[in-house]
ChimeraX commands (.cxc) that place a marker at each C-alpha (Angstrom):
marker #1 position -2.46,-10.23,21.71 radius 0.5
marker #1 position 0.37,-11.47,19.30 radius 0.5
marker #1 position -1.05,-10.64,15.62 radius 0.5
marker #1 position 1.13,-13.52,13.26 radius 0.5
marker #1 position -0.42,-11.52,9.91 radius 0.5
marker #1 position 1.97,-8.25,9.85 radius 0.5
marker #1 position 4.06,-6.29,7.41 radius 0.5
marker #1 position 5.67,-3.22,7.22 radius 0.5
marker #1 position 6.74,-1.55,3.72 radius 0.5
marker #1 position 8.79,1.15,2.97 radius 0.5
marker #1 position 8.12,2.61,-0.45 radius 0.5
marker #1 position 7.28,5.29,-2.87 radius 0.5
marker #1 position 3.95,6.03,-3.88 radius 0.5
marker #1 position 3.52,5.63,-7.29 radius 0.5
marker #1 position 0.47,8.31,-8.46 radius 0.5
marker #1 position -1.10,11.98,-7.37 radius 0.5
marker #1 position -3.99,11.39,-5.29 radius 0.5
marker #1 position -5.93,8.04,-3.90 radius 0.5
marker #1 position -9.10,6.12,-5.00 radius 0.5
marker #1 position -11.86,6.84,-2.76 radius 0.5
marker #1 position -14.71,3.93,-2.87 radius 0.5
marker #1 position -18.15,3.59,-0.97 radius 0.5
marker #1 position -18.22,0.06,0.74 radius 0.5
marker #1 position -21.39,-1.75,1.22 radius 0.5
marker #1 position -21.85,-1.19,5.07 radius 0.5
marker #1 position -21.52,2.54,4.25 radius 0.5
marker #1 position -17.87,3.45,5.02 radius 0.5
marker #1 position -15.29,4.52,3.26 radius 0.5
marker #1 position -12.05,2.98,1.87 radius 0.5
marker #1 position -9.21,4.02,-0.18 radius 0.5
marker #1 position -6.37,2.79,-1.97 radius 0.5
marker #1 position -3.24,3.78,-3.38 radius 0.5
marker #1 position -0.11,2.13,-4.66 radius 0.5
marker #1 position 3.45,2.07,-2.88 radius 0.5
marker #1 position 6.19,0.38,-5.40 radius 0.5
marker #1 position 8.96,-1.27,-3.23 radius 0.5
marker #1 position 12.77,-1.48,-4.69 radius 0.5
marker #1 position 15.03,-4.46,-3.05 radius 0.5
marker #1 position 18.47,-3.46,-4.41 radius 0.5
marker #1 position 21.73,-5.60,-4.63 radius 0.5
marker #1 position 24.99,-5.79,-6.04 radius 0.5
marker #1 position 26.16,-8.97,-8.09 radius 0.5
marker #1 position 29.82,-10.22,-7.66 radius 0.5
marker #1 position 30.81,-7.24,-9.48 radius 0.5
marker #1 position 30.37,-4.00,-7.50 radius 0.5
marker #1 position 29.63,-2.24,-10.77 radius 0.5
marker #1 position 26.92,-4.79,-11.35 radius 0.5
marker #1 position 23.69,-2.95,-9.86 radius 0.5
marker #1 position 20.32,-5.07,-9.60 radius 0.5
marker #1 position 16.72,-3.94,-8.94 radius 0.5
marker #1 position 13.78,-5.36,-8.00 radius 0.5
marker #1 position 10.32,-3.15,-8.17 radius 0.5
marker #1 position 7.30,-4.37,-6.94 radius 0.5
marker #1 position 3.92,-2.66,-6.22 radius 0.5
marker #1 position 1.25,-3.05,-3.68 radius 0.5
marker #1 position -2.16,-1.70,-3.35 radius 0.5
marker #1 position -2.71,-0.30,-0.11 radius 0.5
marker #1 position -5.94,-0.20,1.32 radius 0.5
marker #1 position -7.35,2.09,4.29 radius 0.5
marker #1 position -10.93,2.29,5.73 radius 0.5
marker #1 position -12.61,4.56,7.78 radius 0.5
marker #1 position -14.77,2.68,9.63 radius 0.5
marker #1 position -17.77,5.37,9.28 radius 0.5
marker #1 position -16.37,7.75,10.73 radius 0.5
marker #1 position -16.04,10.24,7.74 radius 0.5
marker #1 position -12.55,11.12,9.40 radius 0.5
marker #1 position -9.30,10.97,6.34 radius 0.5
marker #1 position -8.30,7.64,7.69 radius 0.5
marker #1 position -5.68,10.16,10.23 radius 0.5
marker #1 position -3.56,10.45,7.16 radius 0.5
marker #1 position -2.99,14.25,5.60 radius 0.5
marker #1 position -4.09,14.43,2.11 radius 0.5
marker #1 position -0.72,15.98,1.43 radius 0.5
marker #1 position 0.88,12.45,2.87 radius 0.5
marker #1 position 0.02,10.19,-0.18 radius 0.5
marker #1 position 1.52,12.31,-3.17 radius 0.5
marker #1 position 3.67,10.92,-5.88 radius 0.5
marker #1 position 7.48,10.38,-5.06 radius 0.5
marker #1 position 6.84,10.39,-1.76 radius 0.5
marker #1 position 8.39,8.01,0.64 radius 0.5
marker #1 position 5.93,6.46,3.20 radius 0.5
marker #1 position 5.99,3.52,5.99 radius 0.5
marker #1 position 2.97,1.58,5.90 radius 0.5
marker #1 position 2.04,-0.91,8.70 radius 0.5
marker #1 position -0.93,-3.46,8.26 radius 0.5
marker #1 position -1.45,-6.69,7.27 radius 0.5
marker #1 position -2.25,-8.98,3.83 radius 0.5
marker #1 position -5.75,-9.65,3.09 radius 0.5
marker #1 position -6.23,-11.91,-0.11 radius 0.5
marker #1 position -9.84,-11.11,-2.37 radius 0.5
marker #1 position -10.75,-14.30,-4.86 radius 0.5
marker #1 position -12.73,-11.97,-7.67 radius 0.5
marker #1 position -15.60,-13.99,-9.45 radius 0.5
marker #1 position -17.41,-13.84,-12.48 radius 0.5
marker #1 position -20.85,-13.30,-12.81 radius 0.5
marker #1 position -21.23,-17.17,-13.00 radius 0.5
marker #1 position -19.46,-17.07,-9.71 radius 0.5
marker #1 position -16.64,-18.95,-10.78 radius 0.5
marker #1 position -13.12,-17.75,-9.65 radius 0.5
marker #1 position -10.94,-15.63,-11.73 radius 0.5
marker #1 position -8.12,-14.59,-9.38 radius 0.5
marker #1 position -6.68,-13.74,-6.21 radius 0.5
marker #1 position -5.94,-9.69,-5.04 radius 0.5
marker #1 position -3.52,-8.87,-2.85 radius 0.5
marker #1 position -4.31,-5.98,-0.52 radius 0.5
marker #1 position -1.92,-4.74,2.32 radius 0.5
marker #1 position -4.68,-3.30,4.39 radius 0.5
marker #1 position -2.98,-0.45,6.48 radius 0.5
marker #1 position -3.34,0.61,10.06 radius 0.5
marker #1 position -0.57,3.19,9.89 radius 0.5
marker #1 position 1.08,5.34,7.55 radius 0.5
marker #1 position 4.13,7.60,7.96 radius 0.5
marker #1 position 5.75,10.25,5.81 radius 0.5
marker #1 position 9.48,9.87,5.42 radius 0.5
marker #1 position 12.02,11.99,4.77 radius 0.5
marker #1 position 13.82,10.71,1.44 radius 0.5
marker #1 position 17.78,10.65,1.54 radius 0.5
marker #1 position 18.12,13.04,-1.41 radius 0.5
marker #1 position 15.92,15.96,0.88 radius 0.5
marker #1 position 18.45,14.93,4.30 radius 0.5
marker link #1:1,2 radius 0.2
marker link #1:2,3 radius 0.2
marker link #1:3,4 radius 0.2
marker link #1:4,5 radius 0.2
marker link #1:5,6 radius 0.2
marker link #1:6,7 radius 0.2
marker link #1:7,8 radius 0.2
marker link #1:8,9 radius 0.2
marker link #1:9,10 radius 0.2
marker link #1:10,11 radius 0.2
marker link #1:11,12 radius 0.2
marker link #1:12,13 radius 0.2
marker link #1:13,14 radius 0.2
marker link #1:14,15 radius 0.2
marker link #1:15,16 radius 0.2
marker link #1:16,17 radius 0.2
marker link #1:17,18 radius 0.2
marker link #1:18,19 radius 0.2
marker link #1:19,20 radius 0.2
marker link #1:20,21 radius 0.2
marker link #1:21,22 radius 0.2
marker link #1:22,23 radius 0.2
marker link #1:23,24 radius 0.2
marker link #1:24,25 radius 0.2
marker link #1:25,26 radius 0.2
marker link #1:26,27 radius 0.2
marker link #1:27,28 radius 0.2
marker link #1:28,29 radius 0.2
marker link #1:29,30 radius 0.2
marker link #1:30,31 radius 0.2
marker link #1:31,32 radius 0.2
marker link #1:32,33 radius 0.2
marker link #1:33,34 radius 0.2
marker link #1:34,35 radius 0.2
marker link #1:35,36 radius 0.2
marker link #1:36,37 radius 0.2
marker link #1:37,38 radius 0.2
marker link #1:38,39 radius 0.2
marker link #1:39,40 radius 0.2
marker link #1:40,41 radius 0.2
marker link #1:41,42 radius 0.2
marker link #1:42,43 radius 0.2
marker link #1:43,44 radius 0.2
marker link #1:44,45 radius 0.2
marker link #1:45,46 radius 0.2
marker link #1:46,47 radius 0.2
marker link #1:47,48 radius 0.2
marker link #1:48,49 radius 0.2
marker link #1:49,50 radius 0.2
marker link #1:50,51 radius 0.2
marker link #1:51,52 radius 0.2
marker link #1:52,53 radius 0.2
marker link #1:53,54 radius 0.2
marker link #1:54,55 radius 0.2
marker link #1:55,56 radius 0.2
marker link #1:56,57 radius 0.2
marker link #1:57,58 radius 0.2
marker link #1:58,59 radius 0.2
marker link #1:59,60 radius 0.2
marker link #1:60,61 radius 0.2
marker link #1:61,62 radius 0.2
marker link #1:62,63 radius 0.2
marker link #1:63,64 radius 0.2
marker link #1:64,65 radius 0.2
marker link #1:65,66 radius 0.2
marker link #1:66,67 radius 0.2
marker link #1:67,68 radius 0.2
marker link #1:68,69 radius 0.2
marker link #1:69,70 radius 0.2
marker link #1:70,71 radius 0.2
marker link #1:71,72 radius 0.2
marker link #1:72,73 radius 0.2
marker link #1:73,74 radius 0.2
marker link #1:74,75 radius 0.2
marker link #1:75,76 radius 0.2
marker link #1:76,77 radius 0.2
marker link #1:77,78 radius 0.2
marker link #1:78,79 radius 0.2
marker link #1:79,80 radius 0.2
marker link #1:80,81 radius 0.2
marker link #1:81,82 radius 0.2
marker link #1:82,83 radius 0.2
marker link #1:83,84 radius 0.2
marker link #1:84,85 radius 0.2
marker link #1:85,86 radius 0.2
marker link #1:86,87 radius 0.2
marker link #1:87,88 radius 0.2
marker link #1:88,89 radius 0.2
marker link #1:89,90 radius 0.2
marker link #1:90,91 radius 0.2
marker link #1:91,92 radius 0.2
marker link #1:92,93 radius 0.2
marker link #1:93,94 radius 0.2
marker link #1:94,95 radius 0.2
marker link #1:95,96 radius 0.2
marker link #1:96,97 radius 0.2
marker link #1:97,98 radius 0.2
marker link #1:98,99 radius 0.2
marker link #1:99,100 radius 0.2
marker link #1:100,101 radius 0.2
marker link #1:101,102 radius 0.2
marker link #1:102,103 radius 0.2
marker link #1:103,104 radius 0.2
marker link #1:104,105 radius 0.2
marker link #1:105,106 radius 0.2
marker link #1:106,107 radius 0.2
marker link #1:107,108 radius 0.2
marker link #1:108,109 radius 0.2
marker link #1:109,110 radius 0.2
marker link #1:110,111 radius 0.2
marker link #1:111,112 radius 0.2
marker link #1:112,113 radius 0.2
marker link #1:113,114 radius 0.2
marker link #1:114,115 radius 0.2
marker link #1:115,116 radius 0.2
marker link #1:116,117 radius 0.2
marker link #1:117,118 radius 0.2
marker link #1:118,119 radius 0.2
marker link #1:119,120 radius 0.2
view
């Protein structure tokens, strides 16, 4: 089956260590942050621009108490990953219930270590 909802990141993770959270059907999920860096070069070669963004990336285990198949040594800062998945928006409420915003998540399925350029 075709999944239309995909997208695959290359980045740097930006912080030692993830977030581990208890969700409410008793699982597990965590979440770290890969920044992204779109680079390009203006009519002047000597002209370098940069474009940083960051993404939380989310991974569950499903219950099964398992590290999500991802070595704890994997998500360390500077390190260059490939994360597969897909975007899930959250609206977050107030206690009132009324809306206050809209999270974007890039809920993972897979996540690869890299080597970076400067260790080739």
């Amino acid at each position: 089956m075709m999944q239309n909802n995909h997208v695959t990141l290359i980045g740097e993770v930006v912080s030692n260590g993830v977030e581990r959270v208890r969700t409410r059907n008793g699982g597990m999920r965590m979440h770290f942050t890969l920044k992204t860096t779109e680079v390009w070069y203006a009519k002047d070669p000597a002209a370098r621009r940069e474009h940083v963004e960051y993404h939380r990336v989310v991974m569950f285990d499903n219950g099964t108490g398992h590290s999500w198949g991802v070595s704890p040594n994997l998500i360390k800062r500077g390190k260059r990953l490939l994360v597969s998945g897909r975007i899930h928006y959250r609206l977050i409420t107030d206690d009132a219930g009324m809306p206050l915003h809209v999270e974007t998540d890039i809920q993972a399925d897979g996540v690869e270590g890299l080597v970076s350029a400067d260790a080739a």
